[in-house]
C-alpha positions as CSV (number, residue, x, y, z in Angstrom):
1,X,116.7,64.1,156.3
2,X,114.9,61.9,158.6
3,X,111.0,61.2,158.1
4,X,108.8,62.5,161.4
5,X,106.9,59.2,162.6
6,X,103.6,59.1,161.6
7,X,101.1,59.2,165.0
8,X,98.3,56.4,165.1
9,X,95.8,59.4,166.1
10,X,93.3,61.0,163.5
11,X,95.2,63.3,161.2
12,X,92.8,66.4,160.0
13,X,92.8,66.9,156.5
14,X,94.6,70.4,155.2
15,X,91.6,70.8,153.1
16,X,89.2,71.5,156.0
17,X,89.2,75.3,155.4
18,X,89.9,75.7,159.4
19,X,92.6,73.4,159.5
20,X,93.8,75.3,155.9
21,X,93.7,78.4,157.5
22,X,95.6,77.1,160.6
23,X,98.5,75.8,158.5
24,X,99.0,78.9,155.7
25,X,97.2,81.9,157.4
26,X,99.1,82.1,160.9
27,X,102.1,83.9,162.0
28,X,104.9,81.6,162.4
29,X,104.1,79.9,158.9
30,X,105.6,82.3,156.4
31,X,107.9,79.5,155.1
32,X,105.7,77.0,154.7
33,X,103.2,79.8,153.2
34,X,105.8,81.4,150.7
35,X,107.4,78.3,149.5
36,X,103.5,76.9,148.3
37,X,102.9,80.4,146.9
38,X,106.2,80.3,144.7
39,X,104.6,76.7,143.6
40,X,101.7,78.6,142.4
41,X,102.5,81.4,141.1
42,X,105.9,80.6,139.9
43,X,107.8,83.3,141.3
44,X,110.4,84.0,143.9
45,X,108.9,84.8,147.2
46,X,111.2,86.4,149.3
47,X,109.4,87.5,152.0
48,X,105.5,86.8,153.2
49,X,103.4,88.6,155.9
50,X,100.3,86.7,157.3
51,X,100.2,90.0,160.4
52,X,96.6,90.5,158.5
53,X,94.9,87.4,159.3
54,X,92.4,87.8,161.7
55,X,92.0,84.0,163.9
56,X,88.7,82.9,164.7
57,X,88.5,79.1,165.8
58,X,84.9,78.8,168.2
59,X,84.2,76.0,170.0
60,X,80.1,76.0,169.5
61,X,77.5,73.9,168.2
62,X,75.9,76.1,166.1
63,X,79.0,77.8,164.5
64,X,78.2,79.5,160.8
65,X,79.5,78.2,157.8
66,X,81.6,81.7,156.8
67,X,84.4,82.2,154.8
68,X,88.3,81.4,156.2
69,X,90.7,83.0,154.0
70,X,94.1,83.8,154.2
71,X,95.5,87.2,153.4
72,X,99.3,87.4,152.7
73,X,101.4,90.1,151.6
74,X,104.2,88.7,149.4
75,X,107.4,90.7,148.5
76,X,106.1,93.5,150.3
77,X,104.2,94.6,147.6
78,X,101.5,91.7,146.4
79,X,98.3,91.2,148.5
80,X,97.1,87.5,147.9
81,X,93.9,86.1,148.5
82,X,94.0,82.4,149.5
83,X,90.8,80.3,150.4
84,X,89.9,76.7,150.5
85,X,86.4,75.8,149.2
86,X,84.9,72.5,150.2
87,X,81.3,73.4,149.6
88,X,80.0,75.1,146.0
89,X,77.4,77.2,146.8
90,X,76.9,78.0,143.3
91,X,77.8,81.9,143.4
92,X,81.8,81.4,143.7
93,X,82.5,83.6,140.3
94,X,81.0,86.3,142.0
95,X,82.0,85.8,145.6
96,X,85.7,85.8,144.5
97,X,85.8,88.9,142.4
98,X,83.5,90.3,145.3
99,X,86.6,89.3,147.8
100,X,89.1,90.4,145.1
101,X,87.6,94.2,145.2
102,X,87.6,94.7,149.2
103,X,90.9,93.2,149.3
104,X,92.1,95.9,146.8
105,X,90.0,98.7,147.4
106,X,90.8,98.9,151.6
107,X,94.8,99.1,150.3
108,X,93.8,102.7,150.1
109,X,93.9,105.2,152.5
110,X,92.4,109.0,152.9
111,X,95.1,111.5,150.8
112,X,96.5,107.9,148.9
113,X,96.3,108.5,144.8
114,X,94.9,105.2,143.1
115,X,98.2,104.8,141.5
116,X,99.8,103.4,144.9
117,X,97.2,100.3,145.2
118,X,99.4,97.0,144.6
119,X,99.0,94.1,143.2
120,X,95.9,91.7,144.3
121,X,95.8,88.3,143.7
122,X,93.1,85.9,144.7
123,X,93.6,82.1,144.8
124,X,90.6,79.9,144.9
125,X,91.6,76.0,145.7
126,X,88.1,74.3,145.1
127,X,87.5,70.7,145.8
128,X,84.9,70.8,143.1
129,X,85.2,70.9,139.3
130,X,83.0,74.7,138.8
131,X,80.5,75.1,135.8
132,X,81.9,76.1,133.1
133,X,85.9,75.1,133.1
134,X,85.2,71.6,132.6
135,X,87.5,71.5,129.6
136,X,90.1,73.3,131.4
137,X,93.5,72.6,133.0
138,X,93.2,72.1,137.5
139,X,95.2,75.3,137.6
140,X,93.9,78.6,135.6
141,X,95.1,82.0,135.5
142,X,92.9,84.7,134.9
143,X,93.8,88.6,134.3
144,X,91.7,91.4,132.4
145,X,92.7,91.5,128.4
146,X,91.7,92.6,124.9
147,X,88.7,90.1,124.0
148,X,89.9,90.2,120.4
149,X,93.4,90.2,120.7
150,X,93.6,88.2,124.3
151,X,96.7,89.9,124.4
152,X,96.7,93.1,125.8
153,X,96.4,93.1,129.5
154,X,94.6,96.0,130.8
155,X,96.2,96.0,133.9
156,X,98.7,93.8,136.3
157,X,97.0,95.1,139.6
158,X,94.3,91.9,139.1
159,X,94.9,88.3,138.9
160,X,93.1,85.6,139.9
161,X,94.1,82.3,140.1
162,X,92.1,78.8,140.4
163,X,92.6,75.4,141.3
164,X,90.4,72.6,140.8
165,X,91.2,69.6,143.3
166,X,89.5,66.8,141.2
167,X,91.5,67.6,137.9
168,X,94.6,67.3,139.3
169,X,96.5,63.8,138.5
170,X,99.0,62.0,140.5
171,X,102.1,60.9,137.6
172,X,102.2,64.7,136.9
173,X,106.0,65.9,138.2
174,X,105.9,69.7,139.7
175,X,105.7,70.8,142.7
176,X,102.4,72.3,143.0
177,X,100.8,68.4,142.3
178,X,103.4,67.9,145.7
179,X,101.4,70.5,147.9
180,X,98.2,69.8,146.1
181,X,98.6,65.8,147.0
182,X,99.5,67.0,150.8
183,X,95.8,68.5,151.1
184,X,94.8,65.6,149.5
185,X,96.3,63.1,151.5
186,X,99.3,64.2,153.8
187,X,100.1,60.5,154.5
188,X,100.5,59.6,151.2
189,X,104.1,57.8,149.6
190,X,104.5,60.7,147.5
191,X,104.1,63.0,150.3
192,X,107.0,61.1,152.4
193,X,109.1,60.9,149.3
194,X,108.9,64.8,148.0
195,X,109.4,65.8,152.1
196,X,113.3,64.5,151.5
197,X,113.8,67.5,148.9
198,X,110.9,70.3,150.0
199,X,111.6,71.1,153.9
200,X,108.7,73.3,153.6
201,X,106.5,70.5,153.2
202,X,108.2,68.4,155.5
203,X,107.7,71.9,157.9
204,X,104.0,71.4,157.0
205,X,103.4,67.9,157.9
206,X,105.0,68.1,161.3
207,X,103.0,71.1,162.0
208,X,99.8,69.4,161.2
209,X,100.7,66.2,163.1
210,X,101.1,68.8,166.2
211,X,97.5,70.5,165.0
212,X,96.3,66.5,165.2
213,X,97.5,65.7,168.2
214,X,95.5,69.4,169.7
215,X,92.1,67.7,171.2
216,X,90.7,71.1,171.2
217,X,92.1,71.7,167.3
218,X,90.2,68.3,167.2
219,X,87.0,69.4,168.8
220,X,87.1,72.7,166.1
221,X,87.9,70.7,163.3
222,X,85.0,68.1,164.0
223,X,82.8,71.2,164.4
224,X,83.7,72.2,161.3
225,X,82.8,69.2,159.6
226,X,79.4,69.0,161.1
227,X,78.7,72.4,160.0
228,X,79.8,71.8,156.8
229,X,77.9,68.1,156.2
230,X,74.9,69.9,157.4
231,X,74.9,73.1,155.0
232,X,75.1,69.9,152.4
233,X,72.2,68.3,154.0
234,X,70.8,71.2,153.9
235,X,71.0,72.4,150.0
236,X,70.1,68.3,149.8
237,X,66.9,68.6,151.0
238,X,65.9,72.0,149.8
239,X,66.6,70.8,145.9
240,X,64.8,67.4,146.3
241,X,61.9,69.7,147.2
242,X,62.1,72.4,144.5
243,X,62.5,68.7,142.0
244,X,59.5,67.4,143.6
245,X,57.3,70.8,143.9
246,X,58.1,71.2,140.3
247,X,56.8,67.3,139.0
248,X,53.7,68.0,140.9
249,X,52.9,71.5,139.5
250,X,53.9,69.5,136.3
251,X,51.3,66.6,137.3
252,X,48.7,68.8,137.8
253,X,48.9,70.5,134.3
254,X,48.7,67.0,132.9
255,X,46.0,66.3,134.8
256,X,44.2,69.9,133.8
257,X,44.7,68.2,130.0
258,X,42.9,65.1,131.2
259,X,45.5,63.3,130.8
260,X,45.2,59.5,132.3
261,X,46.8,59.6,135.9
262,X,48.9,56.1,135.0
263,X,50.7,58.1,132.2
264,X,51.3,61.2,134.7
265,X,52.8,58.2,137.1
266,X,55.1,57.1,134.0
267,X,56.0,60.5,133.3
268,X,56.7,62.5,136.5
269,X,57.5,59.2,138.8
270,X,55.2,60.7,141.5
271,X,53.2,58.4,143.0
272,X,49.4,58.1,142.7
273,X,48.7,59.2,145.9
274,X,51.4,61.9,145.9
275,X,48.8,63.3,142.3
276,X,45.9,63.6,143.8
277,X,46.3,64.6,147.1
């Protein structure tokens, strides 16, 4: 199997949620789609529909940052949830079982019984370690059981899977660390190597070299990244404020106490001016 050549021009990075969505979410990527699915949730996938996925990619300078996920239909009867996360916004716990319940509530239609709702399974790929599953492995699986037992599942209709990007290490050998490495870095040796034995991956390179070489794909994606630096910027500024908002209610307490202001200075690192003004 020969290797496709490698163009000088800027390659977008998979994990750029738009570019994500690009490569998984639309029709004409089922392969590609199915054979990463099977990597995660280690089961055949025979056939995947991505008909659902609604494509919004806007040209404009003021573009929101929203949510681009990926709905796919696996095996005719397993919805999944896929969504690439750059940005933690704090609230992704609830976001994701908030996503989970729409996605599996709408299965229903007037006259169905609750008994025909499938299967929904949400995948979160965050390039951030999230609060709490520090001491956790970079892929979890999470389902409803028994808290004394944690055997007894209550129910195989919910599943929800996550992957943490900065856990994950390179020597590990299975093929999820391939696909996970490709978001990372699609130029990468491993990359080249594992595109020899996974033509789905190799199918997934050349389809983002031909999303690279798209100035207006460019034009979206840089958009993208603009909107997403400046929602960053953003959260920044707004927490070096509430920091500094709180050391000077905090300094004038102290000086309330009569506290000496060069101790206040020691203790809050506010200025002297930034005190008594």
């Amino acid at each position: 199997m020969s290797k496709p050549c490698f163009s000088s021009k800027k390659m977008l990075s998979p994990k750029l949620d738009i570019v994500f969505q690009a490569l998984f979410g639309d029709v004409g990527s089922e392969k590609i789609t199915g054979r990463f699915l099977r990597s995660i949730l280690k089961q055949e996938v025979s056939e995947v529909d991505l008909s659902q996925n609604i494509v919004l990619r806007r040209e404009q300078e003021d573009d929101k940052l929203g949510i681009l996920d990926i709905i796919a239909k696996v095996n005719e009867k397993e919805y999944c949830n896929i969504e690439m996360q750059l940005v933690d916004t704090g609230e992704i716990r609830e976001r994701i079982l908030y996503y989970w319940s729409k996605i599996y509530a709408r299965q229903l239609k007037k006259g169905q019984k609750y008994r025909e709702l499938e299967k929904t399974i949400v995948i979160l790929i965050a390039n951030f370690e999230i609060k709490g599953l520090e001491d956790l492995k970079y892929h979890t699986e999470w389902k409803i059981m028994d808290k004394e037992t944690r055997k007894v599942i209550l129910t195989d209709k919910f599943e929800l899977r996550i992957i943490e990007l900065p856990k994950i290490k390179e020597e590990e050998q299975e093929e999820l660390i391939d696909w996970l490495l490709f978001l990372e870095n699609p130029q990468s040796e491993r990359v080249k190597t594992k595109m020899e034995e996974n033509e789905e991956l190799k199918e997934a390179v050349e389809k983002l070299q031909g999303m690279s070489e798209d100035d207006y794909m460019q034009r979206i994606a840089d958009l993208r990244e603009k909107a997403i630096l400046d929602y960053n910027s953003g959260m920044d500024t707004a927490l070096r404020k509430g920091i500094k908002k709180g050391k000077l209610e905090t300094a004038k307490k102290m000086l309330e106490k009569g506290m000496d202001i060069d101790t206040i200075v020691e203790v809050t690192g506010l200025s002297k001016d930034e005190i008594v003004s």
